[in-house]
N, CA and C atoms as an extended XYZ file, in Angstrom:
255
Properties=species:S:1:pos:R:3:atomname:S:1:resname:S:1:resid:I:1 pbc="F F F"
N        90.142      -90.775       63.662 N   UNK     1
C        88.698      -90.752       63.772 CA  UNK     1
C        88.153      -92.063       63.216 C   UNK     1
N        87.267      -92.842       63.831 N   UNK     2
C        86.712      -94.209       63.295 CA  UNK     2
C        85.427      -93.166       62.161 C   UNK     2
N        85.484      -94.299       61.617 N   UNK     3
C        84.017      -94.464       60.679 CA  UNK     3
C        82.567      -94.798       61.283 C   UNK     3
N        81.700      -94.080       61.151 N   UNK     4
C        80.060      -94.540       61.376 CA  UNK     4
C        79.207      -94.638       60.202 C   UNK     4
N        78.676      -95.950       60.143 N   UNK     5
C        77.902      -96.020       58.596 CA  UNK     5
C        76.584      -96.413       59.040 C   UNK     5
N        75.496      -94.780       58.840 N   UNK     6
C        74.006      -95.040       59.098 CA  UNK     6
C        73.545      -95.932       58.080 C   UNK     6
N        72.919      -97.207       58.361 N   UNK     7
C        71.821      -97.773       57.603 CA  UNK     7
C        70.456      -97.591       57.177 C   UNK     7
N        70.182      -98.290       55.673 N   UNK     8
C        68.741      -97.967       55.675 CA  UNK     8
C        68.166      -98.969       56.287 C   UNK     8
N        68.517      -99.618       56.848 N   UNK     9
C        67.246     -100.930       57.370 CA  UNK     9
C        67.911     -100.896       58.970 C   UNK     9
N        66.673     -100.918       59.709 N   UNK    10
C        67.064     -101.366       61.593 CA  UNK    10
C        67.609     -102.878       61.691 C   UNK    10
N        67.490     -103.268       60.702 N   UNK    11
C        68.217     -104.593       61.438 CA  UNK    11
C        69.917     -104.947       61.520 C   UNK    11
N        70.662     -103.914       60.887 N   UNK    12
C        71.914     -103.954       61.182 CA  UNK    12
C        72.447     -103.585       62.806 C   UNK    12
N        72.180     -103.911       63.793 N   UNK    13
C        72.579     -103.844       64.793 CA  UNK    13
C        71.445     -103.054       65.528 C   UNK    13
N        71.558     -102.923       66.879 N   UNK    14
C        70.406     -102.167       67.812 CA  UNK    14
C        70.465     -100.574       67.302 C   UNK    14
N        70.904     -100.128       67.075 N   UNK    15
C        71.180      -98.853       66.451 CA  UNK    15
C        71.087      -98.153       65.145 C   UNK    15
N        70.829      -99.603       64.617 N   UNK    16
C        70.597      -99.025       62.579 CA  UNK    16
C        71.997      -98.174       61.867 C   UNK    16
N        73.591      -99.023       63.168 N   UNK    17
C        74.567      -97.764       62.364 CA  UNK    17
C        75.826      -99.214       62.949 C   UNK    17
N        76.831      -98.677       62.180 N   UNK    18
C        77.903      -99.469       62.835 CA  UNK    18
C        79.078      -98.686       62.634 C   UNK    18
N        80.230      -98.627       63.448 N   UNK    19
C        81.009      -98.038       63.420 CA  UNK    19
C        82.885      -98.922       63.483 C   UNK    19
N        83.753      -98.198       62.476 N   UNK    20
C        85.064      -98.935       62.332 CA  UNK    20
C        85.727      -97.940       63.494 C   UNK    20
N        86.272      -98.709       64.941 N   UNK    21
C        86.561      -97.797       65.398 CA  UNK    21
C        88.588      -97.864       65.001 C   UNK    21
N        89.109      -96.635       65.571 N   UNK    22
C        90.538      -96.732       64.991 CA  UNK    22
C        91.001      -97.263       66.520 C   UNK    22
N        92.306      -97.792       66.304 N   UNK    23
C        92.998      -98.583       67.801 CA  UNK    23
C        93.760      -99.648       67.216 C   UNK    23
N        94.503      -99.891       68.110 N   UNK    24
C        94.995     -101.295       68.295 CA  UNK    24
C        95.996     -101.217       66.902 C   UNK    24
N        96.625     -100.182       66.346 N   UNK    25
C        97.391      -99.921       65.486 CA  UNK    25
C        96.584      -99.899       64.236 C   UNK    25
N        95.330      -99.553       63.681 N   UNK    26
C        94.905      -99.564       62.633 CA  UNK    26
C        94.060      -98.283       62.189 C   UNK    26
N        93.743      -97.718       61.318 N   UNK    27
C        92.738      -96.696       61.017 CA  UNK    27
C        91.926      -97.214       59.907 C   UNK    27
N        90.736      -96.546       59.692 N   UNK    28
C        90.216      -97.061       58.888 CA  UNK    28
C        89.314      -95.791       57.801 C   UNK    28
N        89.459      -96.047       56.622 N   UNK    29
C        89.217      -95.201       55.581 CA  UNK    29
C        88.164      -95.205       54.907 C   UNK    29
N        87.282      -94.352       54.672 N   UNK    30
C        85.853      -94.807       53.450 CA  UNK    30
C        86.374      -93.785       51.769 C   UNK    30
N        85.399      -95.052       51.151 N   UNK    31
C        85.535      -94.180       49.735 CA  UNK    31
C        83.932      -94.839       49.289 C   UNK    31
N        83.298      -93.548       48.735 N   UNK    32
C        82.290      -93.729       47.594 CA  UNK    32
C        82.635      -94.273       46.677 C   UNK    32
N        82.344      -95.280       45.758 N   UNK    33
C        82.851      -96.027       44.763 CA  UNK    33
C        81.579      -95.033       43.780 C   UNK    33
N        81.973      -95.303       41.831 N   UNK    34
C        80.975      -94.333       41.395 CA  UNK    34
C        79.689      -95.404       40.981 C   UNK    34
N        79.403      -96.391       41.616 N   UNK    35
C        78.191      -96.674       41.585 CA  UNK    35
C        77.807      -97.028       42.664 C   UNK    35
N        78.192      -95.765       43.801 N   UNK    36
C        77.112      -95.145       45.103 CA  UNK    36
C        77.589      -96.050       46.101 C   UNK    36
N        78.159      -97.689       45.673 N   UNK    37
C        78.729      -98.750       47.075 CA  UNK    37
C        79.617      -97.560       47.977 C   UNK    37
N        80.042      -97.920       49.038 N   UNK    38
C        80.561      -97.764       49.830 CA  UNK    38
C        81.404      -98.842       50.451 C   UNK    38
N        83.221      -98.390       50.363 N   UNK    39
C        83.726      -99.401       50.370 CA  UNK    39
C        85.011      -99.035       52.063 C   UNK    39
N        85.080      -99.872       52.669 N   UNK    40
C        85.823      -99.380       54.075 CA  UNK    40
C        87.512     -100.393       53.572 C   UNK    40
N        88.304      -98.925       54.028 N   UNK    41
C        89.600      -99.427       53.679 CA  UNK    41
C        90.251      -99.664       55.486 C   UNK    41
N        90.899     -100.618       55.886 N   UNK    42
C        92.178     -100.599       56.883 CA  UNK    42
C        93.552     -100.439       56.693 C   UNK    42
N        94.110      -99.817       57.499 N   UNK    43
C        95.515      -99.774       57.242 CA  UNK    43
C        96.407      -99.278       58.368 C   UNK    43
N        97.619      -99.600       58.557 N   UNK    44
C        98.187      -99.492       59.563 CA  UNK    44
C        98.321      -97.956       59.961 C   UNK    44
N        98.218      -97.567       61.304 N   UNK    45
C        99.034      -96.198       61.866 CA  UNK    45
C        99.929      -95.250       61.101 C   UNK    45
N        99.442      -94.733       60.443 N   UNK    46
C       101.038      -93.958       59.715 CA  UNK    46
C       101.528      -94.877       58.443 C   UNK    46
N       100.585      -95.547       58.043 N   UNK    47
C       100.607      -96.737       56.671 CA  UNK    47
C       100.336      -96.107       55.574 C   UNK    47
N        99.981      -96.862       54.561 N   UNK    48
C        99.486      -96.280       53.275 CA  UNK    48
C        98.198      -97.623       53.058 C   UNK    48
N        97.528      -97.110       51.829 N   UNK    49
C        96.866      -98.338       51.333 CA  UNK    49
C        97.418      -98.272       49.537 C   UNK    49
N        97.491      -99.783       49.381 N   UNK    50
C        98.068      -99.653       48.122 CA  UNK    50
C        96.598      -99.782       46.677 C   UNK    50
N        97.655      -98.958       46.317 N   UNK    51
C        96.346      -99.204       44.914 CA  UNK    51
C        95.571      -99.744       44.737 C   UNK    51
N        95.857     -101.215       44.312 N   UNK    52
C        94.857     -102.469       44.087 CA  UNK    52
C        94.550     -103.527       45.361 C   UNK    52
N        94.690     -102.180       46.407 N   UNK    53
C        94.428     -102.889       47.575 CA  UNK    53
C        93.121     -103.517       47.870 C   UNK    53
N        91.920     -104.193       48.262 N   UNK    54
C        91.043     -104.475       48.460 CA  UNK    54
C        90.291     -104.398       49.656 C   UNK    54
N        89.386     -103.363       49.681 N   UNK    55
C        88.481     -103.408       51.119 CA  UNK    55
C        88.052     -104.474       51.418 C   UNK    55
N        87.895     -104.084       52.936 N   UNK    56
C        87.569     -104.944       53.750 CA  UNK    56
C        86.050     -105.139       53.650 C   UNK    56
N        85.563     -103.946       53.409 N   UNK    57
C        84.013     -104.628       53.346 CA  UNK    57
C        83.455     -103.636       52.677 C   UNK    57
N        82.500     -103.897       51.557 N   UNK    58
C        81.674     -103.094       50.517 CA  UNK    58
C        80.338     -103.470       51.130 C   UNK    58
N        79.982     -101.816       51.040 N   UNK    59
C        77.762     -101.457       51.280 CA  UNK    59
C        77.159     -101.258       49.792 C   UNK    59
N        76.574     -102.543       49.853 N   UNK    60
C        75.725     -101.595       48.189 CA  UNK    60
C        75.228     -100.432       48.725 C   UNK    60
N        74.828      -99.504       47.384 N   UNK    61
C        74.214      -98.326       47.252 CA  UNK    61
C        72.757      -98.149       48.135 C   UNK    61
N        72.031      -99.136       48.048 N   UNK    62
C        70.832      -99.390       49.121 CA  UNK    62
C        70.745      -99.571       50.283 C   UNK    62
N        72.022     -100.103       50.718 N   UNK    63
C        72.013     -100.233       52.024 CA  UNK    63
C        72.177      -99.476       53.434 C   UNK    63
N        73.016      -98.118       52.739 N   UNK    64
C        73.431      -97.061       53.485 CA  UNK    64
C        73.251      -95.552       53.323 C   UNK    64
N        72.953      -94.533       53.889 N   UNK    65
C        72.489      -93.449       53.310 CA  UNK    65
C        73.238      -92.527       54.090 C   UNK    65
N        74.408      -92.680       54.807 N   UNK    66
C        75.347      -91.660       55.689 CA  UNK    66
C        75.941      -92.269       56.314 C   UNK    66
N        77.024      -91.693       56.084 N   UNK    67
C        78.804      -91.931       56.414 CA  UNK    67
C        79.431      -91.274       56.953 C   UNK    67
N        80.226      -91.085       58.238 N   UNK    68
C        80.909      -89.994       58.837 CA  UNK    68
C        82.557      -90.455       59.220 C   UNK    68
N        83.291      -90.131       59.197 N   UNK    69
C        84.502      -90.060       59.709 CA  UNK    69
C        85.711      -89.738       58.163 C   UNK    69
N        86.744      -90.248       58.416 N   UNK    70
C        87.533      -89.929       57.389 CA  UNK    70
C        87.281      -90.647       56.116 C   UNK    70
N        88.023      -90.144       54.934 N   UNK    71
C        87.588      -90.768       53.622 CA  UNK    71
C        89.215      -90.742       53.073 C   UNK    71
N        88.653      -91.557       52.222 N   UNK    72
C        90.105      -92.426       51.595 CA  UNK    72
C        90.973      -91.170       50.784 C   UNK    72
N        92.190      -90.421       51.072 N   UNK    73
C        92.228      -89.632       49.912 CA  UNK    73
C        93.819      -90.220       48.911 C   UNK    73
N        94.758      -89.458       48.780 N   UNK    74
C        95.776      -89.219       48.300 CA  UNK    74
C        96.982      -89.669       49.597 C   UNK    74
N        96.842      -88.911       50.495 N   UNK    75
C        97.910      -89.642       51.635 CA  UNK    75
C        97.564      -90.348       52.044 C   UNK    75
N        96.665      -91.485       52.206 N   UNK    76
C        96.358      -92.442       51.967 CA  UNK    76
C        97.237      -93.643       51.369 C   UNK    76
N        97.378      -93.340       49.821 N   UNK    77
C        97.918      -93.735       48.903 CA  UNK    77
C        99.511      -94.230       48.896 C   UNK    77
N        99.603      -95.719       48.768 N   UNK    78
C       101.152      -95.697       48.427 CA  UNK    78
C       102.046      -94.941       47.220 C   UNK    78
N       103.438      -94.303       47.990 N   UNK    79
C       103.642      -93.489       46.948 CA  UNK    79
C       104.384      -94.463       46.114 C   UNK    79
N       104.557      -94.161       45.060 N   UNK    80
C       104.512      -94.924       43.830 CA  UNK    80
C       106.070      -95.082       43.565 C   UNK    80
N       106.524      -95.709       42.696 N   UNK    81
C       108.266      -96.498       42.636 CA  UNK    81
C       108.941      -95.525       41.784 C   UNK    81
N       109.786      -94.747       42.293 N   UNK    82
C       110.843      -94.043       41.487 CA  UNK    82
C       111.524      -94.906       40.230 C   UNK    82
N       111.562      -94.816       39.102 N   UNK    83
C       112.412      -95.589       38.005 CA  UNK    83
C       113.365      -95.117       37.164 C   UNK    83
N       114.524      -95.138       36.443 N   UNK    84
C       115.309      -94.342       35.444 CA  UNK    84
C       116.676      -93.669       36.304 C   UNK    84
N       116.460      -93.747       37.169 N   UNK    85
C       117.798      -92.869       37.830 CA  UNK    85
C       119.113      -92.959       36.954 C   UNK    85
């Protein structure tokens, strides 16, 4: 499922919305950050995103007021390095 991010202002495109669509081997992930930004993750087909990975593009808190498609969770997440064996 791509991402759609309604804006508060009409001048982000003819539509007041823009959308991450998925294809071409990529999906794309949202997370609420806790001071309200909105941050869009990419990552490959069947990928992970790693921890201190860095979005592709952050909404301040003002700029956006609704978000639809998938959100960043746990499978998502690279799983982490086995150690001690």
């Amino acid at each position: 499922m791509s991402i759609r991010i309604q804006f508060n202002s009409e001048d982000r495109g003819d539509k007041g919305h823009y959308e991450y669509e998925d294809g071409e081997g990529r999906e794309y992930r949202y997370a609420v950050l806790d001071s309200g930004a909105l941050a869009v993750f990419e990552k490959e087909v069947g990928g992970s995103i790693g921890k201190d990975e860095a979005p592709i593009s952050v909404y301040g808190p003002h700029a956006w007021f609704s978000v639809s498609g998938d959100p960043r969770t746990k499978a998502d997440d690279r799983p982490g390095r086995m150690t001690g064996f």
